[in-house]
ZALUMNU-430273 format. One record per atom (N, C-alpha, C): residue in three letters; residue number from 1; x, y, z; atom name. Coordinates in steps of 0.1 Angstrom, whole numbers, plus 5000, padded with zeros to 4 digits. Layout:
<sites>
<sedo->ALA loza->NUM px->X py->Y pz->Z dovex->CA>
...
</sites>
This chain:
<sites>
<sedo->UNK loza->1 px->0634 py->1050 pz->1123 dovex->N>
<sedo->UNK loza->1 px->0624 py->1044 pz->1133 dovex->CA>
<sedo->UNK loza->1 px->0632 py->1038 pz->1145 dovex->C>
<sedo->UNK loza->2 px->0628 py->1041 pz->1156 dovex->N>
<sedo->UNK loza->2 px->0633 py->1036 pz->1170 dovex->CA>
<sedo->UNK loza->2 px->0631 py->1024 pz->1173 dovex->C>
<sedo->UNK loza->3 px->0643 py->1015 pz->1178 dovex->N>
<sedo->UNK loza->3 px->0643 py->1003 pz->1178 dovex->CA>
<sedo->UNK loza->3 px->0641 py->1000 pz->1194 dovex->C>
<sedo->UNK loza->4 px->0636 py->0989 pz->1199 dovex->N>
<sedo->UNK loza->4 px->0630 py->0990 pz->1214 dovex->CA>
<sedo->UNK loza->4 px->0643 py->0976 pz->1216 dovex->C>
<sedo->UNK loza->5 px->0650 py->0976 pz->1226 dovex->N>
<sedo->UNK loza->5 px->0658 py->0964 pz->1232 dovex->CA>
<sedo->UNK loza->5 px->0658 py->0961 pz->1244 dovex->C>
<sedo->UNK loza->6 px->0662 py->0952 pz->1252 dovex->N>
<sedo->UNK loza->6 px->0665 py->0951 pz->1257 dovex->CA>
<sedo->UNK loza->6 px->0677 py->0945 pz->1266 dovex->C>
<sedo->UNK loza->7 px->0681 py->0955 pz->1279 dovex->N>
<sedo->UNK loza->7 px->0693 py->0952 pz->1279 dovex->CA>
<sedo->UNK loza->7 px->0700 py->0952 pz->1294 dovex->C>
<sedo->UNK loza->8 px->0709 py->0939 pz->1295 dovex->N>
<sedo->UNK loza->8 px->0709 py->0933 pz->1315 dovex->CA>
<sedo->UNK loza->8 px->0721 py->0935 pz->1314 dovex->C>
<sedo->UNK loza->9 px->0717 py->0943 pz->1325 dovex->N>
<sedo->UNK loza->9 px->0732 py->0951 pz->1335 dovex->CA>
<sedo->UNK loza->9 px->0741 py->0941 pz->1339 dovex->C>
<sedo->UNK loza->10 px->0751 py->0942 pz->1344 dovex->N>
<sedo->UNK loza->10 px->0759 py->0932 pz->1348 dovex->CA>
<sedo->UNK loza->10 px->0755 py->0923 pz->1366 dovex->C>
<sedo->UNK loza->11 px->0745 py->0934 pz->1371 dovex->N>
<sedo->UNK loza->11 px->0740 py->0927 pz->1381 dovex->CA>
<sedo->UNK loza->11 px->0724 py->0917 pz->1381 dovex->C>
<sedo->UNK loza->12 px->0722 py->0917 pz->1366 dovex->N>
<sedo->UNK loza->12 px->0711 py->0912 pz->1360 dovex->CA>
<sedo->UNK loza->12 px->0698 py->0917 pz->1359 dovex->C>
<sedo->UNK loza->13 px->0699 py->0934 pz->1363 dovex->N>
<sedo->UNK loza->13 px->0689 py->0940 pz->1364 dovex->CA>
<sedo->UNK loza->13 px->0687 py->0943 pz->1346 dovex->C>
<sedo->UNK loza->14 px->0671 py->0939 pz->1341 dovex->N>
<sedo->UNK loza->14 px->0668 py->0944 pz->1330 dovex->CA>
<sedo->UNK loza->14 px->0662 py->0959 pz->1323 dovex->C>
<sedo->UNK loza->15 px->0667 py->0965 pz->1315 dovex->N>
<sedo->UNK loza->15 px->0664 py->0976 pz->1314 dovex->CA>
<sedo->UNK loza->15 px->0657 py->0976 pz->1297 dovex->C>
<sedo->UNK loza->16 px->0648 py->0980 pz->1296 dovex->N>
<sedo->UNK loza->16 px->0644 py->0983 pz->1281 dovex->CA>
<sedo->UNK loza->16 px->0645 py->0997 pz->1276 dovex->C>
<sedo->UNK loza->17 px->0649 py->0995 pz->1267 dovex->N>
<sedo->UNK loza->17 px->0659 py->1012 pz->1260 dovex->CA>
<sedo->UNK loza->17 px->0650 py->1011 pz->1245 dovex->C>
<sedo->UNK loza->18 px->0655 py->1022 pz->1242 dovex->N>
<sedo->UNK loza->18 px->0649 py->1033 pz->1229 dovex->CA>
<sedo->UNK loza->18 px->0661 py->1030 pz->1220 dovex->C>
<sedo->UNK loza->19 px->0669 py->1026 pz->1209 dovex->N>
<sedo->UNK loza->19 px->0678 py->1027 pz->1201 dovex->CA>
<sedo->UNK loza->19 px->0674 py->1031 pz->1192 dovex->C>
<sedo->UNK loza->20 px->0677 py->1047 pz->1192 dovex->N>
<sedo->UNK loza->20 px->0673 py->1053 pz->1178 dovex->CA>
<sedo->UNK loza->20 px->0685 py->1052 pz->1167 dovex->C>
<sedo->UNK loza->21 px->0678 py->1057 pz->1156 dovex->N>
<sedo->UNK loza->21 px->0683 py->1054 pz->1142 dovex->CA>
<sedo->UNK loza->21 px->0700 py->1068 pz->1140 dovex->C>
<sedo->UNK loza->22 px->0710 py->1059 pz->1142 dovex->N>
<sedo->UNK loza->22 px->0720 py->1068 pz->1137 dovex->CA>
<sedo->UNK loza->22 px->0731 py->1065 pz->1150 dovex->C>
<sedo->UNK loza->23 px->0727 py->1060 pz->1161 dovex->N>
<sedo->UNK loza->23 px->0734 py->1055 pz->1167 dovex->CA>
<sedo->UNK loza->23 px->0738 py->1037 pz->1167 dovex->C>
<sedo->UNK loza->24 px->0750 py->1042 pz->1176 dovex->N>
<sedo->UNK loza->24 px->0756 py->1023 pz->1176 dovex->CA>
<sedo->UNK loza->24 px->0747 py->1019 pz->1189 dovex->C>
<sedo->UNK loza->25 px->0746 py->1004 pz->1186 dovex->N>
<sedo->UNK loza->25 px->0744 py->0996 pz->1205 dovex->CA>
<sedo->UNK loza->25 px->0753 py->1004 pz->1215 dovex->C>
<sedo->UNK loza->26 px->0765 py->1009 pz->1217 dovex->N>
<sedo->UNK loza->26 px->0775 py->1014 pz->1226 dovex->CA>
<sedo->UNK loza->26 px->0769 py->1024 pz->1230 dovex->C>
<sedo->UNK loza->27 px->0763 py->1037 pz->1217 dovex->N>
<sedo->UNK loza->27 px->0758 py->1050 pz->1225 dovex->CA>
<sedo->UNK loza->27 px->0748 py->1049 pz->1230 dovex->C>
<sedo->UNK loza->28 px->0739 py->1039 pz->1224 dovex->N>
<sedo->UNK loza->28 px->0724 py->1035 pz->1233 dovex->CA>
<sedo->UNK loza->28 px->0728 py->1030 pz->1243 dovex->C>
<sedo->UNK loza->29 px->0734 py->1021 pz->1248 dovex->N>
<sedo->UNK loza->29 px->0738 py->1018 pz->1263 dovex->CA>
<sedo->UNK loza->29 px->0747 py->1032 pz->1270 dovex->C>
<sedo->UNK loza->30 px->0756 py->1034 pz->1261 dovex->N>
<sedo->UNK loza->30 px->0762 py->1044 pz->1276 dovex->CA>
<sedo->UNK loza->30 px->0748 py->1058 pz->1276 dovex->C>
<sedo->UNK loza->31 px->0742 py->1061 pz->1270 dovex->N>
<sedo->UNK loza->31 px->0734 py->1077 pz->1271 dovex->CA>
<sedo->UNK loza->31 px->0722 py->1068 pz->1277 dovex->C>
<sedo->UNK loza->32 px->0721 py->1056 pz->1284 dovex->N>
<sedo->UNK loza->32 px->0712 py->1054 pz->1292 dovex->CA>
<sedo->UNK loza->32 px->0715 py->1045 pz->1303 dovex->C>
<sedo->UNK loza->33 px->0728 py->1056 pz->1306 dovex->N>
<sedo->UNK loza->33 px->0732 py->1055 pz->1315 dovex->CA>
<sedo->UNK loza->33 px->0738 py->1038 pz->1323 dovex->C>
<sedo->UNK loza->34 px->0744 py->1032 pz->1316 dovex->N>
<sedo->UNK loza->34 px->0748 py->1017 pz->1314 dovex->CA>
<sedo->UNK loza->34 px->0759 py->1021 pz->1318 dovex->C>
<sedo->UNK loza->35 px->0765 py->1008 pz->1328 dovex->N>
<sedo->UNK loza->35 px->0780 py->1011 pz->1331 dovex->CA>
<sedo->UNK loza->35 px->0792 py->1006 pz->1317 dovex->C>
<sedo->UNK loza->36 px->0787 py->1011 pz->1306 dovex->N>
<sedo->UNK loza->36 px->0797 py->1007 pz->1295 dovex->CA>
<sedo->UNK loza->36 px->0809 py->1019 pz->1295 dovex->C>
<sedo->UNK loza->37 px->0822 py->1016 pz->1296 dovex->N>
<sedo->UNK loza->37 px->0827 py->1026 pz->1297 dovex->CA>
<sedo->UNK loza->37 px->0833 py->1032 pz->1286 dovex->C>
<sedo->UNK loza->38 px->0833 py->1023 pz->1272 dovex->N>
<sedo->UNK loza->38 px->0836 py->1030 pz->1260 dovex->CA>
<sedo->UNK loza->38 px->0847 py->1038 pz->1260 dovex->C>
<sedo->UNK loza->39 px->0859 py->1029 pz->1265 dovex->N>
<sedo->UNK loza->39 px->0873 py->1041 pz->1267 dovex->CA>
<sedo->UNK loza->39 px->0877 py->1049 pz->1253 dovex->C>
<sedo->UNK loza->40 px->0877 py->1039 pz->1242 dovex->N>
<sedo->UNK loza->40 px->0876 py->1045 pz->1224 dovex->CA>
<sedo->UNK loza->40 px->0872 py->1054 pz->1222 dovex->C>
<sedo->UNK loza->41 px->0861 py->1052 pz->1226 dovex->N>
<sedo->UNK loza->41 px->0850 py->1065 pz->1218 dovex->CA>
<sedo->UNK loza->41 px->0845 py->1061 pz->1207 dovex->C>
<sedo->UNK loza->42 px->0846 py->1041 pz->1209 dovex->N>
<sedo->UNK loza->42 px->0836 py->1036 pz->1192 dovex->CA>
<sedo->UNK loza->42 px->0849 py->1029 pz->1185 dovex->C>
<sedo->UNK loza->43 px->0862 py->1034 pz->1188 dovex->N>
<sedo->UNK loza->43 px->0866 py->1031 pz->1172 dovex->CA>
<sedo->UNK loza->43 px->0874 py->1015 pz->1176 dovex->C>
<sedo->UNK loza->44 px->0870 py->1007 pz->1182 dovex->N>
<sedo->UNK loza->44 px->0871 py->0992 pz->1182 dovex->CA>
<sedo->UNK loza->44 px->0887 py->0991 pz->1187 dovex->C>
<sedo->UNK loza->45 px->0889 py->1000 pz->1197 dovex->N>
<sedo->UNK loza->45 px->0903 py->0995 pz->1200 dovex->CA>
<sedo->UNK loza->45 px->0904 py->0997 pz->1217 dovex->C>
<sedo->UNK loza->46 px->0896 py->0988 pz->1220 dovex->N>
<sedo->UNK loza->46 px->0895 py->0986 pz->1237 dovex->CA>
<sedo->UNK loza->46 px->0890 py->0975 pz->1243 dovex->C>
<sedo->UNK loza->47 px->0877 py->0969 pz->1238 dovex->N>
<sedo->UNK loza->47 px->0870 py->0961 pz->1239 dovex->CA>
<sedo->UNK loza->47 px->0861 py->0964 pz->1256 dovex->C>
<sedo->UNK loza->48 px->0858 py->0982 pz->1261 dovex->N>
<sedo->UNK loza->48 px->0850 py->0981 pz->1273 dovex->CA>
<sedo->UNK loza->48 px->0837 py->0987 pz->1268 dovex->C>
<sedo->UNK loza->49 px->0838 py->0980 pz->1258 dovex->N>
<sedo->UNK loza->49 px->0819 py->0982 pz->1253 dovex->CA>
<sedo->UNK loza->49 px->0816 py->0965 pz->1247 dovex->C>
<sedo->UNK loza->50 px->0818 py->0956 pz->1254 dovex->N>
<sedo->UNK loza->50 px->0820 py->0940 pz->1251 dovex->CA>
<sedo->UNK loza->50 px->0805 py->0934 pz->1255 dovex->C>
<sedo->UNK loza->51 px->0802 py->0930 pz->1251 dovex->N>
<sedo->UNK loza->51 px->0786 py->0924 pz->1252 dovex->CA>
<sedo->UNK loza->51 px->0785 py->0908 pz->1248 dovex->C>
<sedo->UNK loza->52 px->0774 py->0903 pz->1251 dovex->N>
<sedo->UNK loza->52 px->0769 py->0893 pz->1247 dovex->CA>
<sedo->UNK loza->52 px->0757 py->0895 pz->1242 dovex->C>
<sedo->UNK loza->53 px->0753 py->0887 pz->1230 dovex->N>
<sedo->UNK loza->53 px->0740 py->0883 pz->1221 dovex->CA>
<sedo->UNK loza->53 px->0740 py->0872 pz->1220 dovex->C>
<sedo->UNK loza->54 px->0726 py->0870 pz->1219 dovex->N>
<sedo->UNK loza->54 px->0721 py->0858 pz->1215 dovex->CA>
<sedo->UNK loza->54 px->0721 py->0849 pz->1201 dovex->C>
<sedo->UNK loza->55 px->0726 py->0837 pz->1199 dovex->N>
<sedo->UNK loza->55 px->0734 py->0836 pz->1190 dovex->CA>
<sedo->UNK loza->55 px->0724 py->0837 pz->1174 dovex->C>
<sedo->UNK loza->56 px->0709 py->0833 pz->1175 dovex->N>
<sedo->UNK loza->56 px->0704 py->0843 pz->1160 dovex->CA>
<sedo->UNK loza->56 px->0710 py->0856 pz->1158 dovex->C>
<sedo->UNK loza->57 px->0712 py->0862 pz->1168 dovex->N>
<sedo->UNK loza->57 px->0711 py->0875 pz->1167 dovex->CA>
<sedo->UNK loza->57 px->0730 py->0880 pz->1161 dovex->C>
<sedo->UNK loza->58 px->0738 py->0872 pz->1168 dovex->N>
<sedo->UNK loza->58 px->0750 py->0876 pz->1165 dovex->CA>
<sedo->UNK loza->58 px->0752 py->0867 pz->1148 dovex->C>
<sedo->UNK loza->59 px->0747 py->0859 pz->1149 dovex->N>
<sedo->UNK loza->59 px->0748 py->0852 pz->1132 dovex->CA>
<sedo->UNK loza->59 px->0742 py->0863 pz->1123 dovex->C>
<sedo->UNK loza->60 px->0733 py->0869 pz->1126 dovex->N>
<sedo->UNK loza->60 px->0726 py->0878 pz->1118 dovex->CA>
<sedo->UNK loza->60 px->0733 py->0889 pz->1115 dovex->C>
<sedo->UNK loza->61 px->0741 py->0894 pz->1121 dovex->N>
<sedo->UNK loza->61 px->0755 py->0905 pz->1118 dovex->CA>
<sedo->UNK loza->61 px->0765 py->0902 pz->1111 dovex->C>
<sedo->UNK loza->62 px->0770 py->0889 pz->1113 dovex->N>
<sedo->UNK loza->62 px->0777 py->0882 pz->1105 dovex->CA>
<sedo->UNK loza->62 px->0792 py->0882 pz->1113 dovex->C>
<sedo->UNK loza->63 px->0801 py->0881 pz->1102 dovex->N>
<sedo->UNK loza->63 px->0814 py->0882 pz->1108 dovex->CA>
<sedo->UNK loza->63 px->0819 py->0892 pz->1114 dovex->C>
<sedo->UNK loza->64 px->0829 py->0893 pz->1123 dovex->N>
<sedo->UNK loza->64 px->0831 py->0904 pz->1130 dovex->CA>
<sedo->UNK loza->64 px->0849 py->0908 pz->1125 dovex->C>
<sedo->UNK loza->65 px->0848 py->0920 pz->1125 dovex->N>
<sedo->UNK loza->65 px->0861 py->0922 pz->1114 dovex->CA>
<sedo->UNK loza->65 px->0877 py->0920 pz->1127 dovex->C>
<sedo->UNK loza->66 px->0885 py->0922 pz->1116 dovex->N>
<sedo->UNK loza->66 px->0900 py->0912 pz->1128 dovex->CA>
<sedo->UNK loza->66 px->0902 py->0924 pz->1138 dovex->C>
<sedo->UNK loza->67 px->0898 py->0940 pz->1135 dovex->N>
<sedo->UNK loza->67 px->0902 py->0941 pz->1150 dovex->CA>
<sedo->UNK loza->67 px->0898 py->0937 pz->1161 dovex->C>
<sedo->UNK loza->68 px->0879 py->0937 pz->1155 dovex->N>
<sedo->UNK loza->68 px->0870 py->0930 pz->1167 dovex->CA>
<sedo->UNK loza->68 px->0870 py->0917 pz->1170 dovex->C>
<sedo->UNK loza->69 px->0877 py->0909 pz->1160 dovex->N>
<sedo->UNK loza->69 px->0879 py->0895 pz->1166 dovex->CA>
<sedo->UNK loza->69 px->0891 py->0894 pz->1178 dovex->C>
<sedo->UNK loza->70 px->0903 py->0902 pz->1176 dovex->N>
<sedo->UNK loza->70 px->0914 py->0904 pz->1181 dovex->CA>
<sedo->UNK loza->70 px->0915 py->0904 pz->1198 dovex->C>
<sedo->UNK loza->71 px->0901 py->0918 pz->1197 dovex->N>
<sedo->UNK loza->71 px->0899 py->0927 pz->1209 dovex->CA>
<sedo->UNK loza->71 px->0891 py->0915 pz->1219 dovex->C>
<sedo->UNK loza->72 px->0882 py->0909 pz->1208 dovex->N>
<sedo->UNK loza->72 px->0873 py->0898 pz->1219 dovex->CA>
<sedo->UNK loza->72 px->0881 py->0888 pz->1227 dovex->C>
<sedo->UNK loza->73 px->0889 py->0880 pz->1214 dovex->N>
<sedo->UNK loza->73 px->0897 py->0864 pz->1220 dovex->CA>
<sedo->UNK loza->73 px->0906 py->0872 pz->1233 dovex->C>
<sedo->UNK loza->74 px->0912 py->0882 pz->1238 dovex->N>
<sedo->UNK loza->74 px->0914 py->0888 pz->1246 dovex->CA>
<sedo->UNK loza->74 px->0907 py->0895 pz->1260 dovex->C>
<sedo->UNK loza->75 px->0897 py->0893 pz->1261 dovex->N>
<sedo->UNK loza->75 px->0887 py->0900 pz->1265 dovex->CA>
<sedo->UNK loza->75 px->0883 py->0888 pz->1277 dovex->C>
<sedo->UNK loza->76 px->0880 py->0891 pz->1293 dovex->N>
<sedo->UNK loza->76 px->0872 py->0888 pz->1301 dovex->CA>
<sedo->UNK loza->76 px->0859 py->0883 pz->1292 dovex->C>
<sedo->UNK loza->77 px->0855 py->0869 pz->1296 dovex->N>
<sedo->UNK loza->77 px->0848 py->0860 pz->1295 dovex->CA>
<sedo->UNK loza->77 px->0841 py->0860 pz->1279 dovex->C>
<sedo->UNK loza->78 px->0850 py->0863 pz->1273 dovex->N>
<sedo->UNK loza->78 px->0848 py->0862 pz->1257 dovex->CA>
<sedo->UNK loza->78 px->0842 py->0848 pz->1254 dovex->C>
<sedo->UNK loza->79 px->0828 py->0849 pz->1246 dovex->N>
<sedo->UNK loza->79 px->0821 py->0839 pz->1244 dovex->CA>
<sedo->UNK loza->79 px->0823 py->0839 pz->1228 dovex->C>
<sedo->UNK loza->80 px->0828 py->0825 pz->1221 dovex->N>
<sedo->UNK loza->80 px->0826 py->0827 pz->1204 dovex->CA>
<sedo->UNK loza->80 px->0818 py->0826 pz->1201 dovex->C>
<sedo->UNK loza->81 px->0808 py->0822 pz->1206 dovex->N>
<sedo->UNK loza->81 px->0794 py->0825 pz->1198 dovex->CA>
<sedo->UNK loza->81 px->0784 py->0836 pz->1206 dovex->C>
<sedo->UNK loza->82 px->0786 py->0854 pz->1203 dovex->N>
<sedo->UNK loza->82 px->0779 py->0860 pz->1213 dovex->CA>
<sedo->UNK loza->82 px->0783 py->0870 pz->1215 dovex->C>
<sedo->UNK loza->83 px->0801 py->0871 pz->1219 dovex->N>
<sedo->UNK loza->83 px->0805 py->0882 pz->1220 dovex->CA>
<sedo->UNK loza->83 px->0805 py->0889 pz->1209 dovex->C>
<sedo->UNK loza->84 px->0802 py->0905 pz->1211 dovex->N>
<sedo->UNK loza->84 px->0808 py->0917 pz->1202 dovex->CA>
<sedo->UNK loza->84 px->0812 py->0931 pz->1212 dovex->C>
<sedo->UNK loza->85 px->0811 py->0937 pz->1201 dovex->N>
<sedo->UNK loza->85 px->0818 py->0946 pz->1208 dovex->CA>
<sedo->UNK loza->85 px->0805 py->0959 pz->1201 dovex->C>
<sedo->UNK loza->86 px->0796 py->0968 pz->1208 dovex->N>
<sedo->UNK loza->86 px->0785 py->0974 pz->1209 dovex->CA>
<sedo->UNK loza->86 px->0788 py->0985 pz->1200 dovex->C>
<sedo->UNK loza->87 px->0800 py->0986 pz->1199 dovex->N>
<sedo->UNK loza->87 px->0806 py->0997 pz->1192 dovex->CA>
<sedo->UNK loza->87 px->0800 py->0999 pz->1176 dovex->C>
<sedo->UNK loza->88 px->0804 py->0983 pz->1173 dovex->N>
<sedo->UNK loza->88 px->0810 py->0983 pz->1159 dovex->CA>
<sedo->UNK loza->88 px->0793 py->0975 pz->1157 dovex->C>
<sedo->UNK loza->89 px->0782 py->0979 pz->1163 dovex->N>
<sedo->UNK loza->89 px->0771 py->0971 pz->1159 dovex->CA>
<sedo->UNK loza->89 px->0760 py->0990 pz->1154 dovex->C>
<sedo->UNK loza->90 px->0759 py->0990 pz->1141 dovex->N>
<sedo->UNK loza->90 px->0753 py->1002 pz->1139 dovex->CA>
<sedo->UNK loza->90 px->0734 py->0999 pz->1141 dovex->C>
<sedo->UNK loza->91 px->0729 py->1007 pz->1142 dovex->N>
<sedo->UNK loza->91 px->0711 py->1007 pz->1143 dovex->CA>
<sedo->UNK loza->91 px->0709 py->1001 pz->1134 dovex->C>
<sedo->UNK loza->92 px->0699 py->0988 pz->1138 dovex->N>
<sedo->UNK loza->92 px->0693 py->0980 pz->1122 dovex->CA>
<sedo->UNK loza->92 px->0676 py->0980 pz->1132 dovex->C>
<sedo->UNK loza->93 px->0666 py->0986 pz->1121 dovex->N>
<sedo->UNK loza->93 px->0654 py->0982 pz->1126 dovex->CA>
<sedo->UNK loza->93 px->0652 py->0970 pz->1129 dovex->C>
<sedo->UNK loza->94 px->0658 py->0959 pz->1122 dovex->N>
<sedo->UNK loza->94 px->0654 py->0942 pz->1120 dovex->CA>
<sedo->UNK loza->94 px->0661 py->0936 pz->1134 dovex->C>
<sedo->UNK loza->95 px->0666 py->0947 pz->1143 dovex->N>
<sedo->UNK loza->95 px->0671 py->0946 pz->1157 dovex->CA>
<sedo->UNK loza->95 px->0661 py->0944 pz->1167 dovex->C>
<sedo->UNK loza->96 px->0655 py->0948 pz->1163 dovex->N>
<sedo->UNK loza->96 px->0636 py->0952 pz->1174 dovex->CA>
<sedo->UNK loza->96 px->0637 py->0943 pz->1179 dovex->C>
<sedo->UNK loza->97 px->0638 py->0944 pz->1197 dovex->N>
<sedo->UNK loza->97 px->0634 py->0934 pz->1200 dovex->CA>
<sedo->UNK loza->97 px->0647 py->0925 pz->1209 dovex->C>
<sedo->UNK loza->98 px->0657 py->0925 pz->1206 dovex->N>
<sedo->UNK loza->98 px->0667 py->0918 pz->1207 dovex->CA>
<sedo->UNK loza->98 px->0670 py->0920 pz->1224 dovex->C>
<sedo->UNK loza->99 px->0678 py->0910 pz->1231 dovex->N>
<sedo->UNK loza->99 px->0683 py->0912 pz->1241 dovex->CA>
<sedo->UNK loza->99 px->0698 py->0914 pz->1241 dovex->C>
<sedo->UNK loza->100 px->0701 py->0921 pz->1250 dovex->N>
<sedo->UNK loza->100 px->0721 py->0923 pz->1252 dovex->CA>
<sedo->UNK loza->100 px->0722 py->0921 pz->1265 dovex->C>
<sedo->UNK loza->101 px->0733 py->0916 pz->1267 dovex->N>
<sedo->UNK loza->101 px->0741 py->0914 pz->1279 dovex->CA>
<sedo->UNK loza->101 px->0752 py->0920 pz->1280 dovex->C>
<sedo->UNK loza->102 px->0754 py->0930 pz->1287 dovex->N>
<sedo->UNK loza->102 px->0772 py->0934 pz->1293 dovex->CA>
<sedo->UNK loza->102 px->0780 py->0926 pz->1296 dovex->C>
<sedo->UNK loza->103 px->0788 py->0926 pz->1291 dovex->N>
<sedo->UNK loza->103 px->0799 py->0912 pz->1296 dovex->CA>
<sedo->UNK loza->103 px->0809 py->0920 pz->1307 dovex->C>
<sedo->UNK loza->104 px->0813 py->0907 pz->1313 dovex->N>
<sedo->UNK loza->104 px->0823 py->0916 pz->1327 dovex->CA>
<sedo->UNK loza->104 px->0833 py->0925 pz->1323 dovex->C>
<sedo->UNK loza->105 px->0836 py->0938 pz->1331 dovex->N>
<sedo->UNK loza->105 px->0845 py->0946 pz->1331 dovex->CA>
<sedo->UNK loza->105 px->0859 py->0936 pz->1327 dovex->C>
<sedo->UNK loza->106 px->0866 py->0943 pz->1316 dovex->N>
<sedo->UNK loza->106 px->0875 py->0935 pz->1311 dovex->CA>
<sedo->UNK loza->106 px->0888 py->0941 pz->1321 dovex->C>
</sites>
């Protein structure tokens, strides 16, 4: 089931997207055309898919594992309560709804 988000560009323009089931937050932002640049390809060793959430929302994912913690504490305007990294966030229906923020080009 397709999850409906929404999601603010880095110039604060809002966009509301489709996150269908089988993709991460990263490929729903870059295949809708988001300036995420996803140098990895996903596999959590870059941090240019770095976002902000809202902090229900990031508590609700839980801990973020040490490469993603690693990649954040390093990262342009790394928030600890907020940042992740879009990659390592897979499709959760119980997402519906949520807002993301692009964090600055690191």
């Amino acid at each position: 089931m397709p999850t409906n988000i929404t999601a603010v560009d880095r110039d604060g323009t809002e966009h509301s997207l489709v996150w269908d089931e089988g993709q991460t937050l990263m490929e729903t932002l870059r295949d809708n055309d988001l300036p995420v640049l996803a140098s990895c390809g996903g596999t959590a060793s870059c941090a240019t898919c770095h976002v902000y959430l809202e902090e229900p929302v990031a508590a609700r994912l839980g801990e973020r594992s040490a490469d993603e913690a690693e990649l954040l504490a390093d990262a342009d305007g790394f928030r600890e309560c907020g940042s992740r990294l879009s990659c390592q966030i897979g499709h959760d229906a119980g997402l519906d709804g949520i807002r993301v923020e692009l964090a600055p080009e690191s």
